[in-house]
FIZADREN-499240 format. One record per residue: residue in one letter; x, y, z of N, C-alpha, C in turn. Coordinates in pm, whole numbers, padded with zeros to 5 digits, always signed. Each point is the difference from the previous one (the first is absolute). Layout:
BEGIN
AXYZXYZXYZ...
This chain:
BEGIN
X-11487-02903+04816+00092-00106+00042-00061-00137-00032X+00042-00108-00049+00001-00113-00058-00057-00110+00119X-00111-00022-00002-00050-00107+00136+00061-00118+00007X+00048-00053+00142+00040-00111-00013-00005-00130-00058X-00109-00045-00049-00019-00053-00108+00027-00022-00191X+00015+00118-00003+00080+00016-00098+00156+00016-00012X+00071+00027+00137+00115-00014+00009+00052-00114-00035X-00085-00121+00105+00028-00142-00029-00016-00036-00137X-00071+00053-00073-00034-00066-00148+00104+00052-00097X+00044+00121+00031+00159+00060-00070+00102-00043+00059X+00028-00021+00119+00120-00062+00040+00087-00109-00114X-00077-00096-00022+00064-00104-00051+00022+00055-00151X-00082+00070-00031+00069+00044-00142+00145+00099+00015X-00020+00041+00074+00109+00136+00053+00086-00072+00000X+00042-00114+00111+00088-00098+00048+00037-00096-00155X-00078-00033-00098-00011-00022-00095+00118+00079-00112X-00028+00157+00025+00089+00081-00095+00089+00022+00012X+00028-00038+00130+00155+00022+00121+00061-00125-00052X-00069-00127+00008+00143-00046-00007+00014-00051-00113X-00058+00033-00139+00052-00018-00124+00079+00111-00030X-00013+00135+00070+00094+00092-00057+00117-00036+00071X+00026-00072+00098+00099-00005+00066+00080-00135-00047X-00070-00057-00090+00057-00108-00067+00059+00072-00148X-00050+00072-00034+00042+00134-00138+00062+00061+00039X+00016+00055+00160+00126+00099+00023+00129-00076+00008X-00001-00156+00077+00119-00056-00002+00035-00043-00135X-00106-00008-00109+00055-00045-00126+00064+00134-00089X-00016+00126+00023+00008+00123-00030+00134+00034+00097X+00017-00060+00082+00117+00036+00095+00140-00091-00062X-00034-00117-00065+00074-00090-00049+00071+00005-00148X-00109+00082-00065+00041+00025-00134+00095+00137-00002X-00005+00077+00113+00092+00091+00026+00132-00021+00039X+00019-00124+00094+00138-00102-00029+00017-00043-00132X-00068-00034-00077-00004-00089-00137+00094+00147-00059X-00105+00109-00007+00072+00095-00086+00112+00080+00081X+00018-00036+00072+00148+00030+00070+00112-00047-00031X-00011-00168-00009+00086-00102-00042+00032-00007-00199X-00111+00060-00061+00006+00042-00091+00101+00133-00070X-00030+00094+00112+00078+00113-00063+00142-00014+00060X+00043-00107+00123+00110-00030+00034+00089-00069-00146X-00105-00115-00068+00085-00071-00102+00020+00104-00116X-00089+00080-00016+00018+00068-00143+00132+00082+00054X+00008+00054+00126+00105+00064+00013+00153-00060+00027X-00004-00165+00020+00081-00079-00049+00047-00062-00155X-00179-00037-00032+00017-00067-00179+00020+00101-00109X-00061+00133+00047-00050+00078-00140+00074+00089+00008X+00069+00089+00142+00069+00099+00005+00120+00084-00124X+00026-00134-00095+00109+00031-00104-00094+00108-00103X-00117-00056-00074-00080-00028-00061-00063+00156+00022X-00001+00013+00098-00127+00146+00049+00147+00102+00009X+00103-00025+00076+00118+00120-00067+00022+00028-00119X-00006-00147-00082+00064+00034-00148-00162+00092-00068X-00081-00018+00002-00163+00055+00006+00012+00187+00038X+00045+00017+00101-00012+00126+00037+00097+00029+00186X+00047+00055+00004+00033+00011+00171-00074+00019+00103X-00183+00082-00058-00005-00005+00074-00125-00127+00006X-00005-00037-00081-00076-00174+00002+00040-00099+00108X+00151+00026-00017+00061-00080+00119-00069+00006+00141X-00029+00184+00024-00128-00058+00139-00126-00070-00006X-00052-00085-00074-00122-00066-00052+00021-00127+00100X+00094-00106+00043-00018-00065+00090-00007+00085+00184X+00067+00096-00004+00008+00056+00156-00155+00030-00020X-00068+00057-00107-00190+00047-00010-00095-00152+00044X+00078-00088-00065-00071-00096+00062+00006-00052+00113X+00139+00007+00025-00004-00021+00195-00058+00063+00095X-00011+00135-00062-00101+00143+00053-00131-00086+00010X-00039-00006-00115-00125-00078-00025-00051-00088+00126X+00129-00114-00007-00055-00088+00072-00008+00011+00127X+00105+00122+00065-00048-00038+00186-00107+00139-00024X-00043+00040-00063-00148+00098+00004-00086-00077+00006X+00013-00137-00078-00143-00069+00001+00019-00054+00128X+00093-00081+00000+00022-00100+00159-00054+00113+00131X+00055+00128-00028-00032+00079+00141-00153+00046-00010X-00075+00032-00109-00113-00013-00025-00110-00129+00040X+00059-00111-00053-00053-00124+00049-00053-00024+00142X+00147+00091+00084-00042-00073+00160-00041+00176+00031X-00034+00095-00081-00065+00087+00076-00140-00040-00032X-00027-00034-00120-00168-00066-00012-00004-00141+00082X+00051-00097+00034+00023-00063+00136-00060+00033+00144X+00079+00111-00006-00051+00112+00138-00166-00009+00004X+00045+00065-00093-00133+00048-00033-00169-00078-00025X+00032-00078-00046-00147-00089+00012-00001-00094+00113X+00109-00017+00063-00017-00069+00159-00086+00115+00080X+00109+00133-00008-00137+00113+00116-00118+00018-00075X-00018-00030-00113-00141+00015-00010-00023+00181-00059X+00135+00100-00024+00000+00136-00008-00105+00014-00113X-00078+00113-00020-00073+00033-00134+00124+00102-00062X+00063+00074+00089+00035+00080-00092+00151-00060-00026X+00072-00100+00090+00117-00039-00100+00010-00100-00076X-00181-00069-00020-00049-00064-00115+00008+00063-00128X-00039+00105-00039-00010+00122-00045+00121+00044-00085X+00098+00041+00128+00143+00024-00073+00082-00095-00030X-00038-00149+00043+00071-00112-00090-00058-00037-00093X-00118+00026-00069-00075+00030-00130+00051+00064-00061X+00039+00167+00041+00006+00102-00088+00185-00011-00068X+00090-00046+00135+00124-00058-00057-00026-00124-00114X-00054-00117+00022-00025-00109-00069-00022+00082-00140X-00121+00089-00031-00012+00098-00135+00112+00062-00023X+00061+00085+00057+00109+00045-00046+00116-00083-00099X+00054-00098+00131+00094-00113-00097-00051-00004-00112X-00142-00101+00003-00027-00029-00103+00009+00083-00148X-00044+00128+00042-00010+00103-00163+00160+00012-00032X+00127+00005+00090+00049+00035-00015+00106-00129-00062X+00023-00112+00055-00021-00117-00106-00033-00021-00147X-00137+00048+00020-00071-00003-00162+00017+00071-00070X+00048+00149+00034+00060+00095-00077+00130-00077-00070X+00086-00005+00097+00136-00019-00036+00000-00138-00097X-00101-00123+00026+00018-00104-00116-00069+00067-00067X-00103+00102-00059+00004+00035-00118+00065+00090-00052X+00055+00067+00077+00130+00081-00121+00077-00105-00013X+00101-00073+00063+00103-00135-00075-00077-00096-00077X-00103+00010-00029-00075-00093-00104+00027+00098-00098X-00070+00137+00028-00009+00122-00114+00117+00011-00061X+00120+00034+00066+00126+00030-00040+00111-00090+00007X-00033-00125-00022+00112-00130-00051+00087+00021-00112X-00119+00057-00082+00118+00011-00134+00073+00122+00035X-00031+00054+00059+00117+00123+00000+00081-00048+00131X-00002-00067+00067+00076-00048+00110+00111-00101-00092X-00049-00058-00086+00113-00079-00092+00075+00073-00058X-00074+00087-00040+00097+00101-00139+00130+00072+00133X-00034+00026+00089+00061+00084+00079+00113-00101+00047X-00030-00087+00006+00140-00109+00058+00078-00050-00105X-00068-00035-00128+00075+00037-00128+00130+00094+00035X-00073+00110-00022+00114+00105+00022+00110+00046+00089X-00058-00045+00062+00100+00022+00138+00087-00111-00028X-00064-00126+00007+00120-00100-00034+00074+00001-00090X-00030+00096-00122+00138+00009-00082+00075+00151+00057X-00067+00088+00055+00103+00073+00044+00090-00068+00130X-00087-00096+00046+00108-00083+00094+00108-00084-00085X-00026-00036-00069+00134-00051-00095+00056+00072+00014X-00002+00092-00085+00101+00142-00028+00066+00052+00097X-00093-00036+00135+00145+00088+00081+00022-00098+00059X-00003-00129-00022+00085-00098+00087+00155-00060-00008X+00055+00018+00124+00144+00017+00007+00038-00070+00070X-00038-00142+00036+00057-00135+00064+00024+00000+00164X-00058+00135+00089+00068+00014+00111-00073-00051+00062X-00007+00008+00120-00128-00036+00141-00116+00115+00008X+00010+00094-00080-00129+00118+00033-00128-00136-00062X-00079+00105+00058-00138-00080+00019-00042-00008-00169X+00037+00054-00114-00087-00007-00074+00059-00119-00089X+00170-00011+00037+00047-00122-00126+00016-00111+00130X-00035+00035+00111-00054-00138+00059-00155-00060-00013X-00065+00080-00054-00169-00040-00051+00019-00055-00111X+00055+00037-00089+00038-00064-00172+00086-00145+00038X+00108+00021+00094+00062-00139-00006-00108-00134+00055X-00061+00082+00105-00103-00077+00061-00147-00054-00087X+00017+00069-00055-00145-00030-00110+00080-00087-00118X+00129+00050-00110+00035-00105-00076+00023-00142+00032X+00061-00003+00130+00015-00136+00059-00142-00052+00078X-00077+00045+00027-00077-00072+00035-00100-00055-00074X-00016+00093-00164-00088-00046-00052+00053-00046-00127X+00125+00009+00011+00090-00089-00109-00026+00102-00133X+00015+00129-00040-00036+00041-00059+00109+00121-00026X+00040+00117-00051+00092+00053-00074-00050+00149-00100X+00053+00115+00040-00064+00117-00047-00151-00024+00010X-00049+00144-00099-00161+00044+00026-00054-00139-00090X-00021+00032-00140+00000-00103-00101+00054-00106+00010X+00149+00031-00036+00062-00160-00003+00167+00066+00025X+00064-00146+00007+00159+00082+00065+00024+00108-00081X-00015+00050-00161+00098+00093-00090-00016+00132+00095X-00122-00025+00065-00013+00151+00044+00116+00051+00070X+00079-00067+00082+00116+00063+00039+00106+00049-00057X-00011-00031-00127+00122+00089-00084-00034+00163-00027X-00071+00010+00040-00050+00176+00011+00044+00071+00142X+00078-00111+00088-00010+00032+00143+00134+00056+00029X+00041+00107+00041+00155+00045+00055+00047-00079+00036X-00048-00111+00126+00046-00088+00022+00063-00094-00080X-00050-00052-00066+00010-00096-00108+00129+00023-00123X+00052+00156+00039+00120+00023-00093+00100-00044+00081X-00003+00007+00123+00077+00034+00112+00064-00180+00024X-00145-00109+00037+00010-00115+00057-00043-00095-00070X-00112+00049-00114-00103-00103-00080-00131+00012+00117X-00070-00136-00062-00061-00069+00072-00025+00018+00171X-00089+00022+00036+00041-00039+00157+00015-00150+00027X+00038-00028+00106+00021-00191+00014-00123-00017+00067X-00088+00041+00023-00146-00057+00047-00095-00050-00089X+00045+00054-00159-00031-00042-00093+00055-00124-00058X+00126-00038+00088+00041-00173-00098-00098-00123+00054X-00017-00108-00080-00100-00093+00021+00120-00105+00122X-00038-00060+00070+00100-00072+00094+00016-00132-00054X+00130-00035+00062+00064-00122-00037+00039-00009-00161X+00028+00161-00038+00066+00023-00134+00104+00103+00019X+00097-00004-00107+00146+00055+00029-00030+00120-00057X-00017+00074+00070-00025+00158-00015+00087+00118+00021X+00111+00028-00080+00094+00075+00017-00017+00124-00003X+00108+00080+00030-00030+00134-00025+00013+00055-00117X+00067-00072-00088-00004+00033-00147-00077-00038-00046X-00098-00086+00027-00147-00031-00088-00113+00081+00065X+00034+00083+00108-00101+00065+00006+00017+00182-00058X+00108+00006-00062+00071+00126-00075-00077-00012-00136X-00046-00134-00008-00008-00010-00151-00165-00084+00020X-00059+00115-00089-00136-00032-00061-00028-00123-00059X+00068-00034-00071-00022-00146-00105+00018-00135+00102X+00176+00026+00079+00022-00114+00077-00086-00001+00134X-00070+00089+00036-00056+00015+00095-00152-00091-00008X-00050-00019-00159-00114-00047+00011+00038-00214+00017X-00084+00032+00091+00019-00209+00001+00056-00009+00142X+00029+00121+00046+00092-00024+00136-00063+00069+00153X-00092+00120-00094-00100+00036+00120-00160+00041-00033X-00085-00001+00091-00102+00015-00002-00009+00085-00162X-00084-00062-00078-00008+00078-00124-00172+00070+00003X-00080-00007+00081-00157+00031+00055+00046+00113+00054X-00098+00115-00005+00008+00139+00056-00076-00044+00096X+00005+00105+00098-00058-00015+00172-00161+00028-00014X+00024+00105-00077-00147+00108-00030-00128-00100-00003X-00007-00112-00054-00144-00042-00050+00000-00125+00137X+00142-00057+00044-00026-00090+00115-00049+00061+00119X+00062+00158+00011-00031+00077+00146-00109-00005-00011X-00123+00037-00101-00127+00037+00013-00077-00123+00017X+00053-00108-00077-00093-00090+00049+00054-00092+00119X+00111+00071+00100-00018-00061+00093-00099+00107+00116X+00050+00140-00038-00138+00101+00089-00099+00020-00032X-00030-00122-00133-00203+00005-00020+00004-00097+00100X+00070-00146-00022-00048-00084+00086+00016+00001+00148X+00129+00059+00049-00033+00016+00121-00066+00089+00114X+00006+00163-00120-00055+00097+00058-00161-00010-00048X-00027-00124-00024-00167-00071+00016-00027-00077+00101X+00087-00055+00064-00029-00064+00145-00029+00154+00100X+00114+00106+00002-00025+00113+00076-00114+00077-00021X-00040+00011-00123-00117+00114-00039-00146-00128+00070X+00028-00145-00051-00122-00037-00002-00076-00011+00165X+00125-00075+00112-00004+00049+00136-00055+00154+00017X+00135+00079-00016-00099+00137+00013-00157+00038-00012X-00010-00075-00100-00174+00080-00061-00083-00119+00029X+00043-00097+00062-00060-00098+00047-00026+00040+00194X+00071+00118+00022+00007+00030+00121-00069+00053+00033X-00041+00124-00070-00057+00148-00097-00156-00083+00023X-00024-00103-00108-00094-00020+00000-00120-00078+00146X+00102-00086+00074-00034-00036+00106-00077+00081+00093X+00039+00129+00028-00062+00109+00089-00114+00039-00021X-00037-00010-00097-00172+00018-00014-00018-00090+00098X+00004-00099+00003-00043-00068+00080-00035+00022+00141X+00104+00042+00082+00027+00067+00096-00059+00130+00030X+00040+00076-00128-00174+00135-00022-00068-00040+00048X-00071-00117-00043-00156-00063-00009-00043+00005+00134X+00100-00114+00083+00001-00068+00091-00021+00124+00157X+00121+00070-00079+00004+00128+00157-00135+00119-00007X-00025+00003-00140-00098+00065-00001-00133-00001+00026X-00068-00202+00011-00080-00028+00038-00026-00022+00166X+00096-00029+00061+00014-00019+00142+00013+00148+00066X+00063+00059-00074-00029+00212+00070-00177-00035+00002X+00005+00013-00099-00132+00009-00026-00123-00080+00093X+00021-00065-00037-00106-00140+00113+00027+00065+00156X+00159+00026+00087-00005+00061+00096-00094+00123+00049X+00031+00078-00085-00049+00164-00009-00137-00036-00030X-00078-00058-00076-00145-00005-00002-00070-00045+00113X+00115-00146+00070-00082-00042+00113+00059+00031+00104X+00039+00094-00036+00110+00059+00180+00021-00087+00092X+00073-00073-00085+00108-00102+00073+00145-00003+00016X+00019-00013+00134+00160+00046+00004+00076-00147+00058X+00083-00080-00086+00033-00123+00032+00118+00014+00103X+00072-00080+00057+00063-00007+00098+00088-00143+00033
């Protein structure tokens, strides 16, 4: 057992490890709101983007909301935890803190690994989404209307692509494709030639991607900026177990 004298001389370091981790757990508790509020917007901003991508991509913002009250509820269980002073639920908010983390770092390196095939794959889909788009309220020619108009843009490539479209025998053009504050009839959108000058003549394909490099780089970079933070917290919970358990000290 550890003589009183040396208690006093560890105390202040102990007290020391306590309350910088507890300044790392509320900052670790905060970035779990951050990435909460994050996978809330992607599941507002990006939601078109990750359907037209795949269906089941579309759960990629609910993963991040997952994400984020795991960390937040994590945060105030390591909270708990370095106020009592526990060794062993020092321990298991370490061994969670590792977990996230690998599992983070896995996942940004496969979407680093597999970008190009994450493009090629929305490629495709987005022209089989042409093809079966039929002007109604189903979710998939409300993602296309929502993406041509928002990014001012028109088929995969460029507008011709819709003359390959059932649709397009039927109606032409969809009207999400006319440019605004121009007279855009329904007979110029029947017709290929009169159609150009009157709507988006830019395919969607090369604007979608570089709007989900740039914005799905704010999400990845948070993420792995999150990922990476917890070492920290490793460090931190692992040295104060430690310092306790050597000097059999039980804080209070």
């Amino acid at each position: 057992m550890a003589s009183p004298s040396r208690r006093l001389q560890t105390k202040p370091v102990i007290t020391c490890l306590k309350s910088v981790l507890l300044i790392y757990t509320f900052i670790f508790w905060f970035s779990g709101i951050i990435l909460l509020g994050v996978g809330i917007w992607g599941k507002v901003s990006l939601e078109v983007y990750f359907f037209l991508l795949n269906e089941k991509a579309s759960n990629v913002p609910y993963v991040l909301i997952g994400a984020g009250l795991v960390v937040a509820l994590l945060g105030t269980f390591g909270c708990f935890a370095t106020c009592r002073g526990s060794t062993w639920m020092l321990k298991l908010y370490a061994m969670f803190l590792t977990i996230i983390f690998l599992v983070v770092l896995v996942a940004a390196i496969l979407g680093f690994v597999f970008r190009h095939e994450i493009k090629d794959s929305f490629n495709k889909n987005y022209e089989n989404a042409v093809k079966r788009y039929n002007g109604t309220s189903d979710d998939l020619s409300k993602a296309i209307n929502d993406v041509q108009t928002t990014l001012h843009c028109c088929g995969v490539e460029n507008y011709t692509d819709w003359k390959t479209s059932d649709y397009f025998k039927e109606k032409g053009i969809p009207i999400s494709c006319c440019k605004p504050l121009v007279n855009c009839t329904a007979d110029d959108l029947k017709n290929i030639t009169r159609a150009g000058g009157k709507v988006y003549e830019r395919g969607c394909f090369s604007l979608v991607i570089q709007t989900m490099d740039s914005e799905m780089g704010i999400v990845a970079g948070i993420s792995f900026g999150t990922a990476c933070f917890q070492l920290i917290g490793i460090f931190l919970a692992c040295c104060l177990s430690r310092s306790i358990t050597s000097n059999q000290y039980e804080m209070v």
